[in-house]
SEMAR-747638 format. One record per residue (C-alpha): chain; residue in three letters; x, y, z. Coordinates in nm, 3 decimals, padded with zeros to 5 digits, m for minus. Layout:
<recs>
[rec 'A','Ala',[X,Y,Z]],
...
</recs>
This chain:
<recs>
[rec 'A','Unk',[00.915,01.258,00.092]],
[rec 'A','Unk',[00.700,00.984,00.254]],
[rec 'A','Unk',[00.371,00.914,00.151]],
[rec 'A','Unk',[00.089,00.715,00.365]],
[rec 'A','Unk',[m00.233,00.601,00.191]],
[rec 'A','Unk',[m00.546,00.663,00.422]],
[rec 'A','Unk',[m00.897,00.531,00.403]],
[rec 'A','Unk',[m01.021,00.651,00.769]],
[rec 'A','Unk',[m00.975,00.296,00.868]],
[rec 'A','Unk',[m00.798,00.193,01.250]],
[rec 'A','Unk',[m00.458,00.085,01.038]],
[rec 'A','Unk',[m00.495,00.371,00.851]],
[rec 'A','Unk',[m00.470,00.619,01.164]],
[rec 'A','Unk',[m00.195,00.384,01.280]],
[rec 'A','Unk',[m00.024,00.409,00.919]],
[rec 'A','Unk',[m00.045,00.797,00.947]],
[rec 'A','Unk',[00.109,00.811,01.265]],
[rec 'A','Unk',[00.361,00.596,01.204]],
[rec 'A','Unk',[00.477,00.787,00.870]],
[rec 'A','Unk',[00.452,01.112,01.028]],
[rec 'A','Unk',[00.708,00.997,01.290]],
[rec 'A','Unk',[00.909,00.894,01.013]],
[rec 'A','Unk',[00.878,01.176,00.861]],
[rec 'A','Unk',[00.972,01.367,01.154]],
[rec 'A','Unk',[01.297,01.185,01.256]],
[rec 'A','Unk',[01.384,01.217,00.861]],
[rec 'A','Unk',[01.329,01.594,00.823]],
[rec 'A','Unk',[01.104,01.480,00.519]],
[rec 'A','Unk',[00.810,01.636,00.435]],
[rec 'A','Unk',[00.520,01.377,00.423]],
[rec 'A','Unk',[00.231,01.329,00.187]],
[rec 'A','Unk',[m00.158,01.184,00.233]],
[rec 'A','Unk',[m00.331,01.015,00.005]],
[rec 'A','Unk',[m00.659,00.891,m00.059]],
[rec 'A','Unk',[m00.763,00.693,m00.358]],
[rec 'A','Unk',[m01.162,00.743,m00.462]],
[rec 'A','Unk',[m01.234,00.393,m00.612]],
[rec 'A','Unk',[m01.536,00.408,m00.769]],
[rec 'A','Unk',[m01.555,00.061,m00.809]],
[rec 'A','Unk',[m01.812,m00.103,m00.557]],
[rec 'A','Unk',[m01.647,m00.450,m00.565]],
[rec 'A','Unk',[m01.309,m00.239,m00.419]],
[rec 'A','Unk',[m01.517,m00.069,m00.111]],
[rec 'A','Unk',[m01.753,m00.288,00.040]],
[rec 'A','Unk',[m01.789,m00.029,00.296]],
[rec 'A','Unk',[m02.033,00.149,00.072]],
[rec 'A','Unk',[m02.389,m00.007,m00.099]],
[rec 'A','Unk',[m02.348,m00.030,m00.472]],
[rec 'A','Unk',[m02.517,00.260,m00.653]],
[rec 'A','Unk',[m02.366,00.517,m00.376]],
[rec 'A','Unk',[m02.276,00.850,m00.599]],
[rec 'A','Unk',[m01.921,00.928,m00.673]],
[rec 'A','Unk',[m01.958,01.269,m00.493]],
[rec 'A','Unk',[m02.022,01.126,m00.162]],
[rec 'A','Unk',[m01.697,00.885,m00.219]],
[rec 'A','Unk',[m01.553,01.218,m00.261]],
[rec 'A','Unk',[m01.673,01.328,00.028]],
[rec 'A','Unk',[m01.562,01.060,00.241]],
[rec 'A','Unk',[m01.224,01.098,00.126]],
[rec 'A','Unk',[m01.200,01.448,00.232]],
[rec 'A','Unk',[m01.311,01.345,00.570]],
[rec 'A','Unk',[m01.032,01.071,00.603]],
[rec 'A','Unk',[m00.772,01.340,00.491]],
[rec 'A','Unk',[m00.873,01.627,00.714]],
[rec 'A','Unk',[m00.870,01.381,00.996]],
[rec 'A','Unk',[m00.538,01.275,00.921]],
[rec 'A','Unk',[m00.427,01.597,00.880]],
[rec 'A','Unk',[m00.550,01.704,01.222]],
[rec 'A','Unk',[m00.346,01.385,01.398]],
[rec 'A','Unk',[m00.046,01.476,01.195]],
[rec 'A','Unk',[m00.081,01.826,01.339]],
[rec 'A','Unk',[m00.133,01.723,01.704]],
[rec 'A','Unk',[00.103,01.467,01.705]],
[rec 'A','Unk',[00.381,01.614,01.488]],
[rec 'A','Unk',[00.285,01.985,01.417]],
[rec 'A','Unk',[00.642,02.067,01.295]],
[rec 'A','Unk',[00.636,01.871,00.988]],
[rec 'A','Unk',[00.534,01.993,00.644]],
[rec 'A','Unk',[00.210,01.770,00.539]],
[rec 'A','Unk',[m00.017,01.834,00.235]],
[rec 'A','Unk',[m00.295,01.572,00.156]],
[rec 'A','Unk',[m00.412,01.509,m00.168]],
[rec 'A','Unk',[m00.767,01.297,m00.345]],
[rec 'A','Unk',[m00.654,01.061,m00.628]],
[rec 'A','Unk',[m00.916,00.896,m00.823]],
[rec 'A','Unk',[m00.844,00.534,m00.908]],
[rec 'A','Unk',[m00.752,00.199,m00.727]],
[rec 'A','Unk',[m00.575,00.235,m00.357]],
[rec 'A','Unk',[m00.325,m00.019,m00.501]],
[rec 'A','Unk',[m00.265,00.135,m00.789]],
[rec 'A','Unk',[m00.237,00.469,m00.690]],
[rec 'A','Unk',[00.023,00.417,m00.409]],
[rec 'A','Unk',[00.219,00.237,m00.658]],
[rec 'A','Unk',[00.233,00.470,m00.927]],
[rec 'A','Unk',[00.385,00.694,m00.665]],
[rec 'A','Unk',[00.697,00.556,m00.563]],
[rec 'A','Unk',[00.930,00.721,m00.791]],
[rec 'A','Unk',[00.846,01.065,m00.541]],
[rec 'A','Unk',[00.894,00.895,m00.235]],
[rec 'A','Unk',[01.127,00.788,00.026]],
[rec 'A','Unk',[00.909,00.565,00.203]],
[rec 'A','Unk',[00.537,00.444,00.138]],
[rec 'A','Unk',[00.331,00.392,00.418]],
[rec 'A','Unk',[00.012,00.187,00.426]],
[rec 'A','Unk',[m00.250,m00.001,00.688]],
[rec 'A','Unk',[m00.232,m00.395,00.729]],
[rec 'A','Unk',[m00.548,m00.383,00.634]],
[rec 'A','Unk',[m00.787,m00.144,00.509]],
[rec 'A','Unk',[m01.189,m00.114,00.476]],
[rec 'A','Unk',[m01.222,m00.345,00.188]],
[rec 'A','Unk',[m01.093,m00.709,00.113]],
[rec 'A','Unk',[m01.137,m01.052,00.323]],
[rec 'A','Unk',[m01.241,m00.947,00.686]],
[rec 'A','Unk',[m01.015,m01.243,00.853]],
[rec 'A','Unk',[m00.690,m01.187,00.626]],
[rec 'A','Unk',[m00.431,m01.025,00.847]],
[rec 'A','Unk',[m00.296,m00.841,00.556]],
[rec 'A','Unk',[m00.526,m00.624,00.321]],
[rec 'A','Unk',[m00.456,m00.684,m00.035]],
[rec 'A','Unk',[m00.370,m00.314,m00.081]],
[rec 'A','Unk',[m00.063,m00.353,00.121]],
[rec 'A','Unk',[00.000,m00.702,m00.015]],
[rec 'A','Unk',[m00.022,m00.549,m00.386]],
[rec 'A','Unk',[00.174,m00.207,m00.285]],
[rec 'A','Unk',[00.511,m00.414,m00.106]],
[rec 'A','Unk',[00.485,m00.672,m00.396]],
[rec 'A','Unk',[00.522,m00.370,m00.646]],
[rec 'A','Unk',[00.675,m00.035,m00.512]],
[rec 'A','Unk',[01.013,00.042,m00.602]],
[rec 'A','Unk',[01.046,00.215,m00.266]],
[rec 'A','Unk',[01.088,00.077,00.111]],
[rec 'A','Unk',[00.710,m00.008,00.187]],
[rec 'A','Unk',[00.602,m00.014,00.558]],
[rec 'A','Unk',[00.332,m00.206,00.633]],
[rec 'A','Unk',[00.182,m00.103,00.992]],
[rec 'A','Unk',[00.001,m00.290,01.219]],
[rec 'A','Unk',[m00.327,m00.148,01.404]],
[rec 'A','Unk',[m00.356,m00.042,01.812]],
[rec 'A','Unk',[m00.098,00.112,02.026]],
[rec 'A','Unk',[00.208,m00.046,02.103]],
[rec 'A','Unk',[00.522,00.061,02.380]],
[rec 'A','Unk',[00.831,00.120,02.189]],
[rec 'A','Unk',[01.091,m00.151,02.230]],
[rec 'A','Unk',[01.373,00.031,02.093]],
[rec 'A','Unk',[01.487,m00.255,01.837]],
[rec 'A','Unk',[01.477,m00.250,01.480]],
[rec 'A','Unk',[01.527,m00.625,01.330]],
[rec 'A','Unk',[01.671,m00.749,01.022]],
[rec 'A','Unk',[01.649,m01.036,00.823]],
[rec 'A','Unk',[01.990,m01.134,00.635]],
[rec 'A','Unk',[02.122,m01.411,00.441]],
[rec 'A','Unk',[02.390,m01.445,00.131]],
[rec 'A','Unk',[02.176,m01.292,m00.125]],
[rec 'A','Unk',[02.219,m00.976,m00.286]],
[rec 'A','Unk',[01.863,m00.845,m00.248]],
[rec 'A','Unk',[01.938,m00.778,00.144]],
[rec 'A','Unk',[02.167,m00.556,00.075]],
[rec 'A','Unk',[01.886,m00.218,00.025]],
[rec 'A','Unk',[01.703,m00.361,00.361]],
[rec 'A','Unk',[02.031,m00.386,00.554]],
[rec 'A','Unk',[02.111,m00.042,00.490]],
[rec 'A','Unk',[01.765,00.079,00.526]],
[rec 'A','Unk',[01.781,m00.135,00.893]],
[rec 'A','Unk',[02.098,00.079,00.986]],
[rec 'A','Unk',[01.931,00.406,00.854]],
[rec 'A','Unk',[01.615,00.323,01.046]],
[rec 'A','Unk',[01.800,00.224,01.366]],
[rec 'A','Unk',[01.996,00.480,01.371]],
[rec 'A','Unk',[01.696,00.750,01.338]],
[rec 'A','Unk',[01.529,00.594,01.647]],
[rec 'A','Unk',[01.863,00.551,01.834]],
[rec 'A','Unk',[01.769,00.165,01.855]],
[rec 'A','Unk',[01.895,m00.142,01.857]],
[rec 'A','Unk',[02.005,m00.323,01.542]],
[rec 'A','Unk',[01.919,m00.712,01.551]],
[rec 'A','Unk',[02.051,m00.889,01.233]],
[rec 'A','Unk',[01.881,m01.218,01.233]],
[rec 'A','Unk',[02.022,m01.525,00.983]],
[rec 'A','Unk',[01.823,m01.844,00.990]],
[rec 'A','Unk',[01.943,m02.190,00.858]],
[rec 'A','Unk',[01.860,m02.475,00.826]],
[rec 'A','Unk',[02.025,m02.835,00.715]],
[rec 'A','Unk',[01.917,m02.998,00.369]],
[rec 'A','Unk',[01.704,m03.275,00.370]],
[rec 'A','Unk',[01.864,m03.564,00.209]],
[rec 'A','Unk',[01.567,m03.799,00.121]],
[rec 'A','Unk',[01.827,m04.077,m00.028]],
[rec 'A','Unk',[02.114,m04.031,00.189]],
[rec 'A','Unk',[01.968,m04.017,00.599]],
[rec 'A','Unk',[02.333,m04.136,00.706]],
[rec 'A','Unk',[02.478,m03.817,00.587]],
[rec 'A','Unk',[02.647,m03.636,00.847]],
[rec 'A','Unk',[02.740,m03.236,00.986]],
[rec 'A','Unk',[03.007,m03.058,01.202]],
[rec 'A','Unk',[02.715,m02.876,01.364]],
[rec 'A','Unk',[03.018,m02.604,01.499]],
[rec 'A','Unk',[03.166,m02.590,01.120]],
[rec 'A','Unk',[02.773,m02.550,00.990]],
[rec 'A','Unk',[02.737,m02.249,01.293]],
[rec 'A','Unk',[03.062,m02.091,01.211]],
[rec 'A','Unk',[02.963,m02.074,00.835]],
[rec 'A','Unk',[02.675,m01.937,00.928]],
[rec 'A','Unk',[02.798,m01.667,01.143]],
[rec 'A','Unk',[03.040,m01.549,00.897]],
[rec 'A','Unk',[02.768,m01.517,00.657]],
[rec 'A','Unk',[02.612,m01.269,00.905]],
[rec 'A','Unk',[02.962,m01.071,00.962]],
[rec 'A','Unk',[03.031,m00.993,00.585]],
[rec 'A','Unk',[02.704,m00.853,00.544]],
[rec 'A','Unk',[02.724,m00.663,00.873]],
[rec 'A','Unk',[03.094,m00.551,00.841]],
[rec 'A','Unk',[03.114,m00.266,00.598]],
[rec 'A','Unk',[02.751,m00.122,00.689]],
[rec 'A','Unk',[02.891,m00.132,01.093]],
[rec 'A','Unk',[03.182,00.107,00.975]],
[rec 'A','Unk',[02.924,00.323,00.809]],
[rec 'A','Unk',[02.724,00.387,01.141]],
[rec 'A','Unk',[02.909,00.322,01.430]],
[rec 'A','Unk',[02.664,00.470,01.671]],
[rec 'A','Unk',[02.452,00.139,01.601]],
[rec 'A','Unk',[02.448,m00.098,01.854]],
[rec 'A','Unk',[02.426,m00.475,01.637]],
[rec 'A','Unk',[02.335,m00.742,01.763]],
[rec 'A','Unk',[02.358,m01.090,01.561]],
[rec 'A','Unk',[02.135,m01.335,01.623]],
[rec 'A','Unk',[02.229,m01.648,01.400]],
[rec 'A','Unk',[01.955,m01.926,01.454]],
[rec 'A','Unk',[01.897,m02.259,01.338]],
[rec 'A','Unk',[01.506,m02.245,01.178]],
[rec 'A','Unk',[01.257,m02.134,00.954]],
[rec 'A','Unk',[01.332,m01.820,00.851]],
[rec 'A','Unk',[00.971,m01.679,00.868]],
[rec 'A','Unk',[00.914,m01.867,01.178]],
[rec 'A','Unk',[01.261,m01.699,01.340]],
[rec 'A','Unk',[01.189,m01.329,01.186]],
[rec 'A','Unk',[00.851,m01.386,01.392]],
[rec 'A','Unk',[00.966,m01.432,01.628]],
[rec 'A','Unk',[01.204,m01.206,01.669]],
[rec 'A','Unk',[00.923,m00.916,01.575]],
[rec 'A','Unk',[00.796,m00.997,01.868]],
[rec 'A','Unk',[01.032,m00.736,02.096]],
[rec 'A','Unk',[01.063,m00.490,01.799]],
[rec 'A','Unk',[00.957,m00.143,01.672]],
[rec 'A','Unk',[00.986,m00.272,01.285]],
[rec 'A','Unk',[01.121,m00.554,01.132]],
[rec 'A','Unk',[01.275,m00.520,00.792]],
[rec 'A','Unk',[01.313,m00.790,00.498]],
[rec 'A','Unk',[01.473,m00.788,00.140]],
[rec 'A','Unk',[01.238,m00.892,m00.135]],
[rec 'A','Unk',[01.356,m01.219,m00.276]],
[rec 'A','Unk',[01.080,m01.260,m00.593]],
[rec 'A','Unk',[01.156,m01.507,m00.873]],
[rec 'A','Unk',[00.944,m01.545,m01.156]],
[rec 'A','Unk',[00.913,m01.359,m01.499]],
[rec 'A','Unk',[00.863,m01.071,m01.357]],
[rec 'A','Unk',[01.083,m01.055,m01.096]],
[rec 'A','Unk',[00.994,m00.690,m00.970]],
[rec 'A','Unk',[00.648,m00.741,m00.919]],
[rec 'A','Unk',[00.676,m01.086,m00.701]],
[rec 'A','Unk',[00.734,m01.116,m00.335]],
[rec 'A','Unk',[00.926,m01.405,m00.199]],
[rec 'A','Unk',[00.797,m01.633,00.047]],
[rec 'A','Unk',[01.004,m01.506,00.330]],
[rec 'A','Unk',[00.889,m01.146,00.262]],
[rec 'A','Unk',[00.497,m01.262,00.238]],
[rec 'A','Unk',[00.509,m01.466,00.527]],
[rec 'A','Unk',[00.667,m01.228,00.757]],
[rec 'A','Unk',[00.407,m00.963,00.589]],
[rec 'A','Unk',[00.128,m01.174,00.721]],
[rec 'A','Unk',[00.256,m01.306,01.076]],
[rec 'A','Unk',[00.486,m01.081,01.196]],
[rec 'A','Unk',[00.410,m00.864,01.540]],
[rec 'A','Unk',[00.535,m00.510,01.454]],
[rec 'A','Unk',[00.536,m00.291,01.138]],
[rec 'A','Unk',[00.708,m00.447,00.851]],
[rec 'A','Unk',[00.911,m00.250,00.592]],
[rec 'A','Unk',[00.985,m00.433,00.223]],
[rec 'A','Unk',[01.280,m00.289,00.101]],
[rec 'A','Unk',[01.402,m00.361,m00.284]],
[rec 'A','Unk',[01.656,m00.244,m00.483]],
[rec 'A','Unk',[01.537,00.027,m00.738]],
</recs>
């Protein structure tokens, strides 16, 4: 099942479309949710003091409209909606044991008006369990590309196969991107590389990860694209010509789970096409 938070917001219709196309190329059943947050610090698109039947109300409105755009857009697809009191954050996370796939708005009604992520889906891909899909507002043509970032670390292993899974659906283009870059040596500046051994290493890096997934769907057409930079600055980039772009969470901390690396939270906030988080469970 996927589920898509709403809020009646412009990301939010773009998050419901998005998931119901998922949904469709899945054969999954998909799920709307709105959270009533009766907090007025939470939904600064209401005055303080406004009555918690009218945030009721509202919430009905944003689910029968994204009901009705499921239905014209996708009408085969099995949809229920459903009204959850509580925080949007919250909520969406306490769901991701029933779904496939969350589905939330860059950024929704509340929150800092100039951030280019909403802390909902901030909080939700720093948290789920589940392969969270962060979507972007406005129409965009459909490149056919799905990209991937990938580097030596276990926690790319969920988003790689999540890439192929995705790519395949869509009948796109796979590109595996691997940025690198050299060590600074602050003591030792005469210290020298084999730039073609450093590429080479690089590349292979790339191919192991690639290799067994490749046998697994070998309609997928791969392209690696091993590049020496940043890697937020190169994922970027590369979202540029893409439908999604997926990353691994990397996290460190206590409590690992609930972190988001720097990678994952800078691609979250710059990147040019949806974004899907993908952990292992």
């Amino acid at each position: 099942m996927i589920i898509v938070g709403v809020d009646g917001s412009v990301t939010s219709r773009a998050a419901v479309e998005w998931a119901a196309n998922d949904a469709f190329r899945a054969h999954v059943p998909l799920r709307i949710v709105h959270a009533v947050d009766r907090d007025p610090y939470q939904i600064s698109k209401y005055p303080a003091g406004v009555s918690q039947e009218a945030l009721r109300d509202a919430g009905r409105k944003a689910l029968t409209e994204a009901v009705a755009l499921v239905r014209e857009r996708r009408p085969g697809i099995e949809v229920t909606a459903e009204l959850v009191e509580g925080a949007a954050a919250t909520v969406l996370r306490e769901l991701d044991e029933e779904a496939t796939e969350l589905v939330v708005g860059s950024r929704g009604l509340g929150g800092f008006a100039g951030a280019l992520l909403g802390s909902v889906g901030m909080h939700v891909a720093g948290h789920a369990r589940c392969p969270v899909v962060v979507v972007r507002g406005g129409r965009q043509p459909v490149p056919g590309e799905v990209v991937v970032g990938v580097d030596d670390a276990p926690e790319c292993e969920p988003a790689l196969a999540y890439a192929f899974e995705q790519a395949e659906l869509r009948d796109a283009t796979l590109r595996a991107v691997h940025a690198w870059q050299l060590p600074v040596h602050a003591f030792a500046p005469e210290v020298l590389y084999d730039m073609d051994e450093v590429r080479t290493a690089q590349h292979k890096v790339v191919t192991g990860r690639l290799e067994a997934l490749e046998k697994e769907y070998p309609e997928v057409k791969v392209v690696e694209d091993v590049r020496s930079a940043h890697p937020v600055d190169a994922l970027t980039e590369a979202s540029d010509g893409a439908d999604l772009l997926v990353v691994g969470s990397h996290g460190r901390g206590a409590v690992r789970s609930a972190l988001l690396g720097s990678v994952s939270r800078g691609v979250l906030h710059h990147a040019r096409c949806a974004v899907a988080v993908v952990r292992s469970r």
